[in-house]
Structures are given as structure tokens and as C-alpha cells.
MDTraj code that builds the backbone (N, CA, C; nanometers):
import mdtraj as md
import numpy as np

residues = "UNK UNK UNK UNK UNK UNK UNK UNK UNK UNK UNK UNK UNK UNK UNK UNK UNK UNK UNK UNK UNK UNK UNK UNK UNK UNK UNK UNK UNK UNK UNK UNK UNK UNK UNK UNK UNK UNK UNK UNK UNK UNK UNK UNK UNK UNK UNK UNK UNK UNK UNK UNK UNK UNK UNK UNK UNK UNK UNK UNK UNK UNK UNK UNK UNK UNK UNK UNK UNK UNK UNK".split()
xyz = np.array([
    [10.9953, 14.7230, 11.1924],
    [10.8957, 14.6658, 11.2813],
    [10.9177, 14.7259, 11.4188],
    [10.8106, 14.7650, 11.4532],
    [10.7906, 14.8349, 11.5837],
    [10.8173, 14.7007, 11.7026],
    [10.8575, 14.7938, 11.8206],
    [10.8364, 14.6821, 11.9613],
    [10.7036, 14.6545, 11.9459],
    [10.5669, 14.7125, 11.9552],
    [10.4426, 14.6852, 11.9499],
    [10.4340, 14.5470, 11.8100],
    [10.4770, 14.6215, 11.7338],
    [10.4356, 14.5120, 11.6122],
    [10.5024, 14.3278, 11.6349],
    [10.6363, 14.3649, 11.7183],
    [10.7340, 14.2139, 11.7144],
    [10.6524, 14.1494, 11.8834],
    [10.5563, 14.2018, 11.9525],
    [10.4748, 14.0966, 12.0638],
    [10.3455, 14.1079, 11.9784],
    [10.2980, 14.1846, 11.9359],
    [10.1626, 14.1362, 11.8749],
    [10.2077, 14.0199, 11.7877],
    [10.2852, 14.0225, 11.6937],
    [10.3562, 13.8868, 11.6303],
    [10.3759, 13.7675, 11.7158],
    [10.4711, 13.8037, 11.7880],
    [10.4508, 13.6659, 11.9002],
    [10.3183, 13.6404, 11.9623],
    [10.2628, 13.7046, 12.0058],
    [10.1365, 13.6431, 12.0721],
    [10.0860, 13.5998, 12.0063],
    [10.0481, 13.6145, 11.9085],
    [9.9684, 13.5623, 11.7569],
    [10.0271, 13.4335, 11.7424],
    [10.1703, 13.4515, 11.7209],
    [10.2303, 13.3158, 11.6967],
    [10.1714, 13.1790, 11.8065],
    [10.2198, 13.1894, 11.9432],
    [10.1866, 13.1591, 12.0492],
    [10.0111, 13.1290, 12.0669],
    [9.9269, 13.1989, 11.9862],
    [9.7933, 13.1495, 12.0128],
    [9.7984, 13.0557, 11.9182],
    [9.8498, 13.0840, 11.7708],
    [9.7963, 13.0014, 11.6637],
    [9.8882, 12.8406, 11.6802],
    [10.0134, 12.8427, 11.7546],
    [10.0758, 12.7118, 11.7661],
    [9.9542, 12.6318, 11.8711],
    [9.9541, 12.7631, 12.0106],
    [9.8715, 12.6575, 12.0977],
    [9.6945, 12.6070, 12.0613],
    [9.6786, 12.6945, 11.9040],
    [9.5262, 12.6414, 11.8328],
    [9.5600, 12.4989, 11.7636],
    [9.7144, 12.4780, 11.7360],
    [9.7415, 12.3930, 11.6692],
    [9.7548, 12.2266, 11.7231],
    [9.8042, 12.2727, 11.8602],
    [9.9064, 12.1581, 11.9300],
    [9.7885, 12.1412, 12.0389],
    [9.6835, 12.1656, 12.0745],
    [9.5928, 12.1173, 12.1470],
    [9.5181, 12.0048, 12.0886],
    [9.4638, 12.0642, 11.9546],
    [9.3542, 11.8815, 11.9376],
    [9.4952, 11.7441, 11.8888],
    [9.5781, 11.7916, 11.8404],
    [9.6866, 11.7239, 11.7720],
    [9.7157, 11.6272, 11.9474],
    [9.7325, 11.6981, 12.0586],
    [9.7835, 11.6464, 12.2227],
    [9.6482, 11.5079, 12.2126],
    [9.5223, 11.5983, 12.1768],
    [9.4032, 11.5608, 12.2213],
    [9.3320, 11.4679, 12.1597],
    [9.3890, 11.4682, 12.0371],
    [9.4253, 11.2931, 11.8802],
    [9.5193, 11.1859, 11.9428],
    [9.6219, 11.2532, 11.9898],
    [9.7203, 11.1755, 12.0422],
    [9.6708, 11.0862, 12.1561],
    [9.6288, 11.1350, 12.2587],
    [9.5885, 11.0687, 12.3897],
    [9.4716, 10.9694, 12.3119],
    [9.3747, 10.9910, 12.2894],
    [9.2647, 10.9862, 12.2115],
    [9.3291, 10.7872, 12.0976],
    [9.4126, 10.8080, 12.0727],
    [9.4989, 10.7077, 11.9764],
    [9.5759, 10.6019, 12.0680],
    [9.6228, 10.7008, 12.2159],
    [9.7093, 10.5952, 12.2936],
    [9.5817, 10.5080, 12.3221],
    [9.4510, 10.5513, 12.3624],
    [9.3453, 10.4929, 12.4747],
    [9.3003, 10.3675, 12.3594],
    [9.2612, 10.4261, 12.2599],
    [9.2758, 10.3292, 12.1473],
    [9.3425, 10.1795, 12.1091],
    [9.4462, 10.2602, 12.1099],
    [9.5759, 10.1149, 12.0903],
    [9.5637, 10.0320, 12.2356],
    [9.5418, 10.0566, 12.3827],
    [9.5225, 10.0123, 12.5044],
    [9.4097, 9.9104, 12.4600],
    [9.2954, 9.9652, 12.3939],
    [9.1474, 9.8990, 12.4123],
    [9.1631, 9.7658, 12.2951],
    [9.2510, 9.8296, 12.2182],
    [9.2708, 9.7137, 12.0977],
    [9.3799, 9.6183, 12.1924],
    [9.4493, 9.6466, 12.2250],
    [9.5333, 9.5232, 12.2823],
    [9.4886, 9.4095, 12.4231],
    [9.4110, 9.4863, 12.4620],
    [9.3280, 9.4255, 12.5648],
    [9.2222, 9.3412, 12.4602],
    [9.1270, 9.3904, 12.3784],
    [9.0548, 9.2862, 12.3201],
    [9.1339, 9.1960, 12.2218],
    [9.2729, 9.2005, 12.1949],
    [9.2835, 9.1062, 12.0830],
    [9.3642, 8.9697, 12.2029],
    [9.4155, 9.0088, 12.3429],
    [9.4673, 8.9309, 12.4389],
    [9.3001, 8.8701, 12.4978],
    [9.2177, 8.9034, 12.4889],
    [9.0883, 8.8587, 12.5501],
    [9.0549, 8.7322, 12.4237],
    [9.0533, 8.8231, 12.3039],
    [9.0059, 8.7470, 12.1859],
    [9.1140, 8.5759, 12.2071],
    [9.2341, 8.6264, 12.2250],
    [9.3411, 8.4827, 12.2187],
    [9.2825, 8.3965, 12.3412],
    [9.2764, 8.4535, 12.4126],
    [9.2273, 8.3603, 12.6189],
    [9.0932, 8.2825, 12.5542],
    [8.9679, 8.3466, 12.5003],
    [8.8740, 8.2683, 12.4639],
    [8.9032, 8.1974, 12.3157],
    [8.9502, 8.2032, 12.2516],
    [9.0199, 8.1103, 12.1106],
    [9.0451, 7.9568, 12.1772],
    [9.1294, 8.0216, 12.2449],
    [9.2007, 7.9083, 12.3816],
    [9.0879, 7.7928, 12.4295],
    [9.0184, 7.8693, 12.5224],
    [8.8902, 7.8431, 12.5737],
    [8.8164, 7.7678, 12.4997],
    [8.7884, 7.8344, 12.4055],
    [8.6794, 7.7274, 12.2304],
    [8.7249, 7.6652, 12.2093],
    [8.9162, 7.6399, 12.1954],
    [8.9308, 7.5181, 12.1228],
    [8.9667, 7.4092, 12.2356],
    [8.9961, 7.4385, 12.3198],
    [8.9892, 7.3340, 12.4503],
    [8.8527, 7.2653, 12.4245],
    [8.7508, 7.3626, 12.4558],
    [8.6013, 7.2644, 12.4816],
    [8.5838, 7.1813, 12.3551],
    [8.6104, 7.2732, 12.2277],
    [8.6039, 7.2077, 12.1185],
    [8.6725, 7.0627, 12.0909],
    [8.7787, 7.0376, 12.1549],
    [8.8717, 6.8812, 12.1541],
    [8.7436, 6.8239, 12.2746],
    [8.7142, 6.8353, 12.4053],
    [8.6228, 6.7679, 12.4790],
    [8.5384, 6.7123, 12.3986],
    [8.4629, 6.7895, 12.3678],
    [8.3431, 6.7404, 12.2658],
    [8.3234, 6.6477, 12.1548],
    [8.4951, 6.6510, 12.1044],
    [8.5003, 6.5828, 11.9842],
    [8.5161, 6.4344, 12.0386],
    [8.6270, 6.4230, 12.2006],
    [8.6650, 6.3358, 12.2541],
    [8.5132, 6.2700, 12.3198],
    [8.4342, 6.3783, 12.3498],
    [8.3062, 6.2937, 12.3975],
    [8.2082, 6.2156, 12.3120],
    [8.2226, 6.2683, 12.1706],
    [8.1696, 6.2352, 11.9998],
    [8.2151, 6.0694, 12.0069],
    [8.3562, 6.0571, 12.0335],
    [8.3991, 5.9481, 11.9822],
    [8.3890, 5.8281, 12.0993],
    [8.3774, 5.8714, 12.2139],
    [8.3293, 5.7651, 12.3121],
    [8.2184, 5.7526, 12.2873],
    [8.0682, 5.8358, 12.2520],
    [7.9650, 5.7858, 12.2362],
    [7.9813, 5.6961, 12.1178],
    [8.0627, 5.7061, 12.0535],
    [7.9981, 5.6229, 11.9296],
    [8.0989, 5.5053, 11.9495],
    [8.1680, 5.4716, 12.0272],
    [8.2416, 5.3888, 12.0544],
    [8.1507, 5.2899, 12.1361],
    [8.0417, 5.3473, 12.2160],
    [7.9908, 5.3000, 12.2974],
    [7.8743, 5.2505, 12.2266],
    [7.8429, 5.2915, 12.1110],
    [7.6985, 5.2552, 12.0365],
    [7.7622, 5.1382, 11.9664],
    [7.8781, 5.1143, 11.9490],
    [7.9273, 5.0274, 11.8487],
    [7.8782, 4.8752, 11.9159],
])
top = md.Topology()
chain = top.add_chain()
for i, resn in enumerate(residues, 1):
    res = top.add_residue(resn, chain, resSeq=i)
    for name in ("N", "CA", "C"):
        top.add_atom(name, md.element.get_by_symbol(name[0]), res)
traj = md.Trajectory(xyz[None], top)
């Protein structure tokens, strides 16, 4: 193998890793933003769960005074 032949090899090498390791960077980021958006809606999802079942006891507590009051 020639000097010419062992950098045409490397450069080759060097393009085809950096054809490789760009969308793989660009999946990656792409997956972090992901997992961010999921953890923010499943902490949103718990705050209003919260929220519903709070009002949900009011309501039931307001159920049973009205009918306490019809009695």
C-alpha cells in the first residue's frame, strides 16, 4: 500500500464514520428532548390527577350536604 493509497483510506474512513455518527448525535439529542417532554407531561398529568381528585371529594362532600339538607 502506497502513502497515497493509506490517506485516501483514512479519509474515506473519516467521512464514512462522520456519515455514521451524525444522525446517530442527531437521534440522540432528538431522544434526550423527548424523554424532557415526556417527563414534564407525566409531572403535569400527576399536578392535575391531584387537582380532579381534590374537586372530586368537594363535590361529593357538597352531594352529601345537599341531601342532608333535603332530608
Amino acid at each position: 500500500m502506497t502513502e497515497a493509497q493509506a490517506v485516501y483510506t483514512v479519509i474515506i474512513g473519516i467521512g464514512a464514520l462522520i456519515g455514521v455518527m451524525t444522525p446517530v448525535l442527531k437521534l440522540n439529542n432528538s431522544i434526550t428532548k423527548l424523554t424532557t417532554a415526556i417527563e414534564y407531561m407525566a409531572t403535569d398529568n400527576r399536578r392535575q390527577d391531584a387537582r380532579l381528585d381534590a374537586h372530586s371529594r368537594e363535590l361529593d362532600d357538597h352531594e352529601k350536604r345537599i341531601s342532608h339538607l333535603e332530608k
